[in-house]
NUKOLPA-688024 format. One line per 3 residues: number of its first residue (from 1); their letters; for each residue x, z, y of N, C-alpha, C. Coordinates in Angstrom, 3 decimals. Layout:
NUM	a	X,Z,Y,X,Z,Y,X,Z,Y ~ ...
// end
This chain:
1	xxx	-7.003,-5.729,0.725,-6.045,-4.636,0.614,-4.644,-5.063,1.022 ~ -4.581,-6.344,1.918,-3.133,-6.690,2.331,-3.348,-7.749,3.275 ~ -3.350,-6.385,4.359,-3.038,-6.945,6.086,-2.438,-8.223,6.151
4	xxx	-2.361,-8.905,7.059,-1.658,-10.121,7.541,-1.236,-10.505,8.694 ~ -0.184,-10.905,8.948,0.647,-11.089,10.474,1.173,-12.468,10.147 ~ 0.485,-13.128,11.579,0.564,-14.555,11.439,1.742,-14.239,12.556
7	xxx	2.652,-15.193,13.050,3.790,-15.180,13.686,3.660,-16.407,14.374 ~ 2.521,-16.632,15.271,1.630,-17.701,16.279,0.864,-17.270,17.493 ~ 0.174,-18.163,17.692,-0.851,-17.494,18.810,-1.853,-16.951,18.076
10	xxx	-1.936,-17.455,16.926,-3.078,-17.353,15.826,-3.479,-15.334,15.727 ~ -2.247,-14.614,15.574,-2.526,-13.331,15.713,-1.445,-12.423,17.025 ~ -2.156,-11.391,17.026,-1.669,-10.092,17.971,-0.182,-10.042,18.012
13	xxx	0.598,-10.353,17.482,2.024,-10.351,16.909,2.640,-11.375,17.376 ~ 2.317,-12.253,17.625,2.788,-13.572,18.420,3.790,-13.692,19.594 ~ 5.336,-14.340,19.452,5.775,-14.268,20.919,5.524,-15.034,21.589
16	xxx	5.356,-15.118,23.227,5.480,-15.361,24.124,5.945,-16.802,24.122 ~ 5.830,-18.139,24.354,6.036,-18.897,24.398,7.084,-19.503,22.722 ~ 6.562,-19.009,22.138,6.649,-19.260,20.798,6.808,-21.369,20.075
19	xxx	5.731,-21.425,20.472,5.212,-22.559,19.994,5.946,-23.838,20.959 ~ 6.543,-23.445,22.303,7.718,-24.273,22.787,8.983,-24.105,22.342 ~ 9.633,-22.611,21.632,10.699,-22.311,21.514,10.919,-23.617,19.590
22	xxx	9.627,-23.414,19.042,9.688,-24.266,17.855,10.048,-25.741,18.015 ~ 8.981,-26.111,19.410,9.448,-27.791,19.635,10.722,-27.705,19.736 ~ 11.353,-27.077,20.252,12.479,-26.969,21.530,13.922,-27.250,20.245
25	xxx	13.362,-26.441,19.278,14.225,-25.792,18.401,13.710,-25.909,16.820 ~ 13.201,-26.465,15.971,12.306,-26.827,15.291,13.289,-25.964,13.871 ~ 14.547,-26.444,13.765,15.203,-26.016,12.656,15.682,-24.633,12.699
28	xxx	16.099,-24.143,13.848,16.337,-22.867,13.728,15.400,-21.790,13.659 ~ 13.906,-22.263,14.841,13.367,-21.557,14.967,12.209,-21.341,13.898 ~ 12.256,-22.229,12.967,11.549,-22.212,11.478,12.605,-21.330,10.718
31	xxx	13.445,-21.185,10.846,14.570,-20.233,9.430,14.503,-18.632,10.268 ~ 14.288,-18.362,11.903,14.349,-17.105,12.221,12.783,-16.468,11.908 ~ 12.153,-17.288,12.114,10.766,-16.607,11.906,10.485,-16.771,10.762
34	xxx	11.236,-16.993,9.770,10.543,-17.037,8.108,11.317,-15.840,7.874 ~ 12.861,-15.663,8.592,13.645,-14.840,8.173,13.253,-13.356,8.471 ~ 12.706,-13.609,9.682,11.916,-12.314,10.342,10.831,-11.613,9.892
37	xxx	9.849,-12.623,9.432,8.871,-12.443,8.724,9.386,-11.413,7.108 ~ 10.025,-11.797,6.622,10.634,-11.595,5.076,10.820,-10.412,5.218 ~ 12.224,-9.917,6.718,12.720,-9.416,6.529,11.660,-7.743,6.823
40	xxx	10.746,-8.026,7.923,9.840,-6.799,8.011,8.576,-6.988,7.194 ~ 8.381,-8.050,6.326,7.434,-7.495,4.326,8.331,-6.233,3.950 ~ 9.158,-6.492,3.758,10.579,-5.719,3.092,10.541,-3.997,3.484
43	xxx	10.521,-4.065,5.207,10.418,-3.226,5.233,9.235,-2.135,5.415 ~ 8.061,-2.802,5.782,6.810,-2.463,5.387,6.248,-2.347,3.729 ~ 6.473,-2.892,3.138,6.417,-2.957,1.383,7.476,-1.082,1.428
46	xxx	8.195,-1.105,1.782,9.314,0.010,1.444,8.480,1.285,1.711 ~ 7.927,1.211,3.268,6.681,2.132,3.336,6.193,2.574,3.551 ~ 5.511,1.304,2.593,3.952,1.980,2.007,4.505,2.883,0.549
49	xxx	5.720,1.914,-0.355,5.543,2.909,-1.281,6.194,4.518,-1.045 ~ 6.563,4.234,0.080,7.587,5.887,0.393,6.686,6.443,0.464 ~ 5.594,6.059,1.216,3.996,6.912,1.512,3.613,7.849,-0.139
52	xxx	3.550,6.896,-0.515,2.925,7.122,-1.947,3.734,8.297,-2.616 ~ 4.936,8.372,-2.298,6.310,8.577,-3.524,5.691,10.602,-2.542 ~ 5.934,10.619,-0.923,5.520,11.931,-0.440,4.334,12.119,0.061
55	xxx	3.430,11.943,-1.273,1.980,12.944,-0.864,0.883,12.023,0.161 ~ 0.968,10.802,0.827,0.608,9.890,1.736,1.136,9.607,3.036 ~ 0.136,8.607,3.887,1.304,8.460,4.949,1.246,9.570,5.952
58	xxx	2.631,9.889,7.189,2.611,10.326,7.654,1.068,11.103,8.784 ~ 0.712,9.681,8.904,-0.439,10.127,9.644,-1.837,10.191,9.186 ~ -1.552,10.386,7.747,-3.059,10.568,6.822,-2.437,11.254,5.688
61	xxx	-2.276,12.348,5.714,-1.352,12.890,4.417,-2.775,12.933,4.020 ~ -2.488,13.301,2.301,-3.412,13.127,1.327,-3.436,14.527,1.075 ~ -4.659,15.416,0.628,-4.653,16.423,-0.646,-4.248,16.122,-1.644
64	xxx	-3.682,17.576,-2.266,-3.033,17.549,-3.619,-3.952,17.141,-4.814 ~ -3.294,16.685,-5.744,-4.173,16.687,-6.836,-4.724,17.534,-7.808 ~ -6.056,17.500,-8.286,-6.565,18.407,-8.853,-5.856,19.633,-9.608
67	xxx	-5.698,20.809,-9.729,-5.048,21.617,-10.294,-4.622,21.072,-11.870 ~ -6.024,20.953,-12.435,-6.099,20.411,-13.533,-4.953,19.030,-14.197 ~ -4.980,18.252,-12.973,-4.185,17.301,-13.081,-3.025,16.711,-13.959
70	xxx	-2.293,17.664,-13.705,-0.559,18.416,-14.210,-0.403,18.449,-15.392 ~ -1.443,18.897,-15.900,-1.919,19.967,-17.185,-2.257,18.553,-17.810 ~ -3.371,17.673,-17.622,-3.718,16.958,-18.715,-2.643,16.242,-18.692
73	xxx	-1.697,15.532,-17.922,-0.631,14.444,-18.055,0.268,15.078,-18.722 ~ 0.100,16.117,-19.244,1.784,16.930,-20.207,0.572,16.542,-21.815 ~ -0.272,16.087,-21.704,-1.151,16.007,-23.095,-0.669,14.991,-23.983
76	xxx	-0.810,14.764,-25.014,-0.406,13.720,-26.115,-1.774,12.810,-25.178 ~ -0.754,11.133,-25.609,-1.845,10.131,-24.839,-3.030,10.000,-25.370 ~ -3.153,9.741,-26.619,-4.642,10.266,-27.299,-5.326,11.255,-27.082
79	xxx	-4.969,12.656,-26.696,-5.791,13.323,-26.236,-6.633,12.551,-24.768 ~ -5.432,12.022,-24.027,-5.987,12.411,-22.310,-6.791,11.317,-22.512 ~ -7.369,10.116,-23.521,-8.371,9.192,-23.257,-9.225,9.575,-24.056
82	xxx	-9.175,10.410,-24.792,-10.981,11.134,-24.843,-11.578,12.180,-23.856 ~ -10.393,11.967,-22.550,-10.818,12.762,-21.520,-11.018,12.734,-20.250 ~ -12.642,13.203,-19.987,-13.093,12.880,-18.477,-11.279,12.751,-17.609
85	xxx	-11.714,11.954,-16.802,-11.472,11.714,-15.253,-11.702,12.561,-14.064 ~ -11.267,13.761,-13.540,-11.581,14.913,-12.446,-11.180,14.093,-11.434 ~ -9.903,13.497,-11.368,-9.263,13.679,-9.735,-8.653,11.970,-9.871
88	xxx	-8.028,11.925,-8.461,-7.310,10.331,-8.492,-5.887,10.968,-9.228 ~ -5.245,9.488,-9.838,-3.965,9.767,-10.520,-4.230,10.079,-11.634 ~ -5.228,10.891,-12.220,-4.861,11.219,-13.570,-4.604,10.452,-15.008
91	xxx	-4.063,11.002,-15.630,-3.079,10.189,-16.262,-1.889,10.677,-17.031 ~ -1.532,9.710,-18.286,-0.179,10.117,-19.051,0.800,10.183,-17.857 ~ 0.530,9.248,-17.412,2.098,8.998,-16.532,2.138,9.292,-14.665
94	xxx	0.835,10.152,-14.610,0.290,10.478,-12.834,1.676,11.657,-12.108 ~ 2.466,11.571,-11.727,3.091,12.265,-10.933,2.577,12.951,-9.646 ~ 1.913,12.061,-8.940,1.186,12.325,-7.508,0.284,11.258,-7.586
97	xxx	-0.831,11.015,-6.462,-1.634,10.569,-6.231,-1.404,9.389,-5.713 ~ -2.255,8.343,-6.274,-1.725,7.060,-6.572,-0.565,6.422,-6.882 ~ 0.602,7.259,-7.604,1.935,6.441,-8.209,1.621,5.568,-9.085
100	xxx	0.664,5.593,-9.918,0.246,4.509,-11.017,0.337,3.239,-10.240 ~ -0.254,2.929,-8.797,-0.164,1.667,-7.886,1.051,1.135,-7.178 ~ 2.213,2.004,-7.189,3.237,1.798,-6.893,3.695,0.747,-6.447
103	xxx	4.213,0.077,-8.084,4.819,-0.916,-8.653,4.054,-2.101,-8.087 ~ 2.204,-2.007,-7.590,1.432,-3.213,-7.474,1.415,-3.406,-5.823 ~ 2.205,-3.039,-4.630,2.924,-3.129,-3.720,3.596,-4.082,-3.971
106	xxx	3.538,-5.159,-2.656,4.359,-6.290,-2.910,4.401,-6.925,-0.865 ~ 4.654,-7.924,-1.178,5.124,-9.077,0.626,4.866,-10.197,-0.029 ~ 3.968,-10.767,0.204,4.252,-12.388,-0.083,4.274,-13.475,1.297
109	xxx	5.473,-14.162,1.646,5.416,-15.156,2.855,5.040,-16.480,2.467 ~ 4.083,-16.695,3.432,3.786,-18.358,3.401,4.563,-19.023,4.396 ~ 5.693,-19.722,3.677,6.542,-20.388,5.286,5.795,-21.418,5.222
112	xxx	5.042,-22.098,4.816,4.495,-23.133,6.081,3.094,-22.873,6.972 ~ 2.790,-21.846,6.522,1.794,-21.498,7.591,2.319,-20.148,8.542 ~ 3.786,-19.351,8.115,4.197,-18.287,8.990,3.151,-17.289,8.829
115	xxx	2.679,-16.995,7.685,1.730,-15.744,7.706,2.552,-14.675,6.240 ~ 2.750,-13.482,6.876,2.914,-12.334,5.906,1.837,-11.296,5.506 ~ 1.895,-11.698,4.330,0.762,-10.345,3.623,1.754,-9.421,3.212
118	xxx	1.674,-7.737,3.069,1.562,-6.770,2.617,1.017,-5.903,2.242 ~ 1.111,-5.305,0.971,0.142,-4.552,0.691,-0.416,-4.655,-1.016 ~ -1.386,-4.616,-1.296,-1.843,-4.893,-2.489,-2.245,-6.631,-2.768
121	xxx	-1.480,-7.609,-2.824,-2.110,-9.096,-2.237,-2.871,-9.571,-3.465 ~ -4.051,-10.583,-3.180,-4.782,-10.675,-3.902,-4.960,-9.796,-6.081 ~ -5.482,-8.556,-5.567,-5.786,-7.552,-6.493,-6.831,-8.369,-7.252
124	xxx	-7.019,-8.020,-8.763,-7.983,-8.471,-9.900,-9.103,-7.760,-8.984 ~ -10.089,-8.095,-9.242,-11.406,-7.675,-8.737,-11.808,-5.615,-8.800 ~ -11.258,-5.544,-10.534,-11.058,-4.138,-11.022,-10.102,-3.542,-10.318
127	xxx	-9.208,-4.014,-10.073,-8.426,-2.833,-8.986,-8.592,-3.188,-7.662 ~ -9.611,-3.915,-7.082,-9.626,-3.955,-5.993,-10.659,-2.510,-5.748 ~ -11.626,-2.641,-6.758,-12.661,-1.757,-6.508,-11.933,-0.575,-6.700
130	xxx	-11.145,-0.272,-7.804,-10.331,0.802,-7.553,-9.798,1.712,-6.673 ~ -8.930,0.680,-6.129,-8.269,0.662,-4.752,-9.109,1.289,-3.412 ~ -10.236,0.480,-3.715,-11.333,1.186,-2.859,-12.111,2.841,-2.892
133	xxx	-12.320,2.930,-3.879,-12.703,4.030,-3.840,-11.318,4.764,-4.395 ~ -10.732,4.636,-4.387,-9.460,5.789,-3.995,-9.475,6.388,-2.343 ~ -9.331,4.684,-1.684,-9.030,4.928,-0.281,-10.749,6.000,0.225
136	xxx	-11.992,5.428,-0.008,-12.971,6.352,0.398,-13.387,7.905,-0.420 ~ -12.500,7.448,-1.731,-13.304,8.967,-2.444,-14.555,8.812,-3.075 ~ -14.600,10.412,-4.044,-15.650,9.641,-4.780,-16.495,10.786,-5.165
139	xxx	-17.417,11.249,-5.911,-17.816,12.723,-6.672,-17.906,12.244,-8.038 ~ -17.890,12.910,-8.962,-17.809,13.145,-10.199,-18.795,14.534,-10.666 ~ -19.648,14.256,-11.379,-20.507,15.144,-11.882,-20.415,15.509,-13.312
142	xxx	-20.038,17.388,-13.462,-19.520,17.566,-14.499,-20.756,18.082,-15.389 ~ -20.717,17.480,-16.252,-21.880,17.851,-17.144,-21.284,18.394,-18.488 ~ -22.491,19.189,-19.125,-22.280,20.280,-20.194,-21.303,19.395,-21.301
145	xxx	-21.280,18.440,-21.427,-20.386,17.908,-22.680,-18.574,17.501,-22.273 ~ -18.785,17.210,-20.865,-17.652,17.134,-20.241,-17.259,18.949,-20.073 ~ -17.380,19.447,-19.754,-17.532,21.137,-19.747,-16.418,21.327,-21.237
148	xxx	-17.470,21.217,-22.060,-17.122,21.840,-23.196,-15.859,20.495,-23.717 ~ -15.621,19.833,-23.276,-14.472,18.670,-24.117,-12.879,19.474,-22.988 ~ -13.026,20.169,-21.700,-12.225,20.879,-21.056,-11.503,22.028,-21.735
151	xxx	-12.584,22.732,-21.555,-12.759,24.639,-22.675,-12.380,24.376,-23.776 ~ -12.229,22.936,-25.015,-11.572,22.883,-26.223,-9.857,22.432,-25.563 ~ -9.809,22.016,-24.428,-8.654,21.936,-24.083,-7.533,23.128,-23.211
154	xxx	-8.698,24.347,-23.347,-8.186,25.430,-22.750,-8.321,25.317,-21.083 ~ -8.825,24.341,-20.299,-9.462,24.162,-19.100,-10.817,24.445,-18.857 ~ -11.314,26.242,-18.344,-11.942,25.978,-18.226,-13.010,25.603,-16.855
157	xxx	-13.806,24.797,-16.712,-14.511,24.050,-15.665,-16.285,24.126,-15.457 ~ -16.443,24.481,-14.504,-17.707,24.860,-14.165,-18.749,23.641,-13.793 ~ -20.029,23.356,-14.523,-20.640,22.232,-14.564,-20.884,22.022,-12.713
160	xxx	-21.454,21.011,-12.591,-21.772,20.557,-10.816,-20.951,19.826,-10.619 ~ -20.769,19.910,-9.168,-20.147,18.142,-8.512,-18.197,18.824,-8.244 ~ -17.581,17.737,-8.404,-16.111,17.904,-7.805,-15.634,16.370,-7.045
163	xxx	-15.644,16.751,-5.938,-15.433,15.567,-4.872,-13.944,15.331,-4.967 ~ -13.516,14.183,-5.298,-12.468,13.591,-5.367,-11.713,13.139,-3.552 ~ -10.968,13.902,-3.020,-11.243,12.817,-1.991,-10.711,11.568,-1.272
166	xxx	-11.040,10.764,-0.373,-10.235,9.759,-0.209,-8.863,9.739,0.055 ~ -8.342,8.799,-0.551,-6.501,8.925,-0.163,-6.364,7.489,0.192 ~ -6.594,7.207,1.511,-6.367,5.562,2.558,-4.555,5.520,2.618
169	xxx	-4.275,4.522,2.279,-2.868,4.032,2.277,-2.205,2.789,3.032 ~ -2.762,1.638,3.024,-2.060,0.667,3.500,-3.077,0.908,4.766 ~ -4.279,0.768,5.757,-4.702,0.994,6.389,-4.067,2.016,7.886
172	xxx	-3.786,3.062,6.846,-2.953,4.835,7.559,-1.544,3.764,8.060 ~ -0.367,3.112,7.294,0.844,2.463,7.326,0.638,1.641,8.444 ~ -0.434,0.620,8.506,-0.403,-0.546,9.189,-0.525,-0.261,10.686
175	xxx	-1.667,1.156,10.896,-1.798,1.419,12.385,-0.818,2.257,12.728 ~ 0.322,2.787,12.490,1.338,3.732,12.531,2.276,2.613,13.104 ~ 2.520,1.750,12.074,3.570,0.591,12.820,2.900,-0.454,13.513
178	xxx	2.034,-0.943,14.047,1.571,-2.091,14.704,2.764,-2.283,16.022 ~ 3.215,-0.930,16.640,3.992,-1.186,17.739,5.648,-1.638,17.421 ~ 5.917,-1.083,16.519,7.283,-1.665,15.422,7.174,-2.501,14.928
181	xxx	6.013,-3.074,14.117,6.007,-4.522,13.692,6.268,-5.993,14.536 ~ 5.496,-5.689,15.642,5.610,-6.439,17.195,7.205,-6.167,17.647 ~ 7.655,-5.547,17.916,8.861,-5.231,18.594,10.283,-5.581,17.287
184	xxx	10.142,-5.385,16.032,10.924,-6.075,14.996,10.589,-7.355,14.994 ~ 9.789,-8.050,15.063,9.614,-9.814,14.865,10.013,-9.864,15.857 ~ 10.010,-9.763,17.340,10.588,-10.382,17.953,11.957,-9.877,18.173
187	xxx	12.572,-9.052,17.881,13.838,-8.683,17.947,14.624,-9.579,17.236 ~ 13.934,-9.500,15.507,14.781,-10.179,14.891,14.681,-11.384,14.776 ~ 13.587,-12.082,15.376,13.803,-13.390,15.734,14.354,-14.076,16.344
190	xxx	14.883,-13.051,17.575,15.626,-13.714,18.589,17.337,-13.289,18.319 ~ 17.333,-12.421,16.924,18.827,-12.010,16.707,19.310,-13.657,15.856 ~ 17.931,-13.848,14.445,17.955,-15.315,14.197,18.219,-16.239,15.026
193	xxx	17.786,-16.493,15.906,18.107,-17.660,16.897,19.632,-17.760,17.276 ~ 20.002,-16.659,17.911,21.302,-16.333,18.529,22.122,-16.580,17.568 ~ 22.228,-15.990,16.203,23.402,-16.029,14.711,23.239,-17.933,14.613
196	xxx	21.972,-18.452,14.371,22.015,-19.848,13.905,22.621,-20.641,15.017 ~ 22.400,-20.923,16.162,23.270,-21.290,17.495,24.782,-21.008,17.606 ~ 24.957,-19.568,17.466,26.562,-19.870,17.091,27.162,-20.141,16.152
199	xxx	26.534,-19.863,14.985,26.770,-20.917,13.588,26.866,-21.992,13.485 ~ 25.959,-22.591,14.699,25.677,-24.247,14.713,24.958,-24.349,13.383 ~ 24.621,-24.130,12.961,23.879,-24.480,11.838,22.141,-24.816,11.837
// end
């Protein structure tokens, strides 16, 4: 759940005679490409969660959440955990669909190997699976006891299937920018180079 851009020959993202500009330049060109690296986690981390904050990403907007939704998160918290699960998000604290994951958005850089993750980086096993079937979707089958635990809540809900559906997030982000990600590393790598040279530093 968190892409990676190596800043080598190693991946797609790679500049152009890279790996001479390092001999050539070993100290600077290690502080622009860590700096570069950092600096577009930062802005990829930003968003994905903007994605989240309006409804999904631009080029995979998400459906709304269950009608129902709204309604159980205004519930005392004891109520809403003796209560089925309809839709993604739901929850004391669900605003929109997937905000609960927000906060678990992150960048982590490895400067000595020049690789950036974004995204969800190494997730507990439980929210990986999570994570997953958010992004594919899911069905939920409402049966007579789930029915009737609704109808005491003044919701009422008709037994059979309610398809949850997928809401893909870091996936939708990553192919939207692949051509900005490429064109920011090397921009700002070579703005790094230029600032540390006349810095002398």
């Amino acid at each position: 759940m968190a892409p990676e851009i190596y800043f080598d020959k190693r991946g797609e993202l790679a500049i152009e005679n890279i790996d001479e500009l390092v001999e050539r330049y070993p100290k600077w060109a290690d502080r622009a490409i860590n700096s570069a690296l950092a600096s577009e986690g930062f802005r990829l981390k930003g968003l994905i969660q903007q994605a989240i904050d309006s409804g999904g990403p631009e080029n995979a907007s998400w459906k709304k959440l269950h009608p129902y939704t709204e309604l159980v998160r205004k519930r005392k918290r004891r109520t809403y955990k003796r209560t089925p699960k309809l839709s993604t998000g739901m929850g004391p604290s669900a605003k929109a669909p997937l905000l609960q994951f927000k906060g678990g958005v992150r960048y982590v850089l490895d400067k000595d190997e020049k690789l950036l993750s974004v995204g969800f980086v190494n997730p507990k096993p439980g929210l990986l699976k999570m994570l997953g079937m958010h992004a594919s979707g899911w069905t939920t089958t409402v049966t007579r006891k789930m029915q009737k635990k609704f109808f005491a809540m003044g919701l009422p809900i008709a037994t059979g299937k309610i398809r949850t559906p997928g809401r893909p997030l870091i996936e939708p982000v990553w192919e939207a920018e692949q051509d900005n990600m490429a064109e920011n590393l090397e921009r700002k790598f070579f703005e790094n180079m230029a600032r540390y040279a006349q810095e002398g530093k």
